[in-house]
N, C-alpha and C positions, 0 to 999 in steps of 0.2 A: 504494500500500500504506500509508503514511503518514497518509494522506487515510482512508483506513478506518480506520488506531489508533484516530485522535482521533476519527471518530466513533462508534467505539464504548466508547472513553473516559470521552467526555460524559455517554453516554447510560446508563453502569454507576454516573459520577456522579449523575446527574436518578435514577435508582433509585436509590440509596442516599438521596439526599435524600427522597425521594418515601414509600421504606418507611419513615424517621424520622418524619414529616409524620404517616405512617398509621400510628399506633403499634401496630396489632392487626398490619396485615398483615410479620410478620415475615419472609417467604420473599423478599419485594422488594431489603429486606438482605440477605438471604446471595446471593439470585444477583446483584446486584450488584458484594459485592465481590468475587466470584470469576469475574464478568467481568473487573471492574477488574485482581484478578490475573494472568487471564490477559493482559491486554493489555499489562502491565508485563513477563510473561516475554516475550510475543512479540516486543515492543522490543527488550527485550533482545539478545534470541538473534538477532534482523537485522543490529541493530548490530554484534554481534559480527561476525557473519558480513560484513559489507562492510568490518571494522576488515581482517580478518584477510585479505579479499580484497587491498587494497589494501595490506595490507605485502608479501602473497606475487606480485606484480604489481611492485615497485620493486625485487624481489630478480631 
């Protein structure tokens, strides 16, 4: 699962570079950062979720 973040991380980073580069095509930027966001919640919310595993696991 991790192994997917980053690669779909990257690849919302290379769009976001890419639609900069192409300065017309503007939709390359938005779905980029809003992969990039999604990716940062789904972090998120995993890590959480294995934080909160592992405390309720030593209780």
């Amino acid at each position: 699962m991790r192994a997917l973040l980053w690669v779909v991380g990257v690849a919302a980073g290379v769009i976001i570079l890419l639609g900069l580069l192409l300065e017309a095509v503007r939709w390359f930027v938005i779905i980029g950062v809003i992969a990039l966001a999604a990716v940062i919640v789904v972090g998120i919310v995993k890590g959480r979720r294995v934080v909160h595993q592992h405390s309720t696991r030593r209780h």
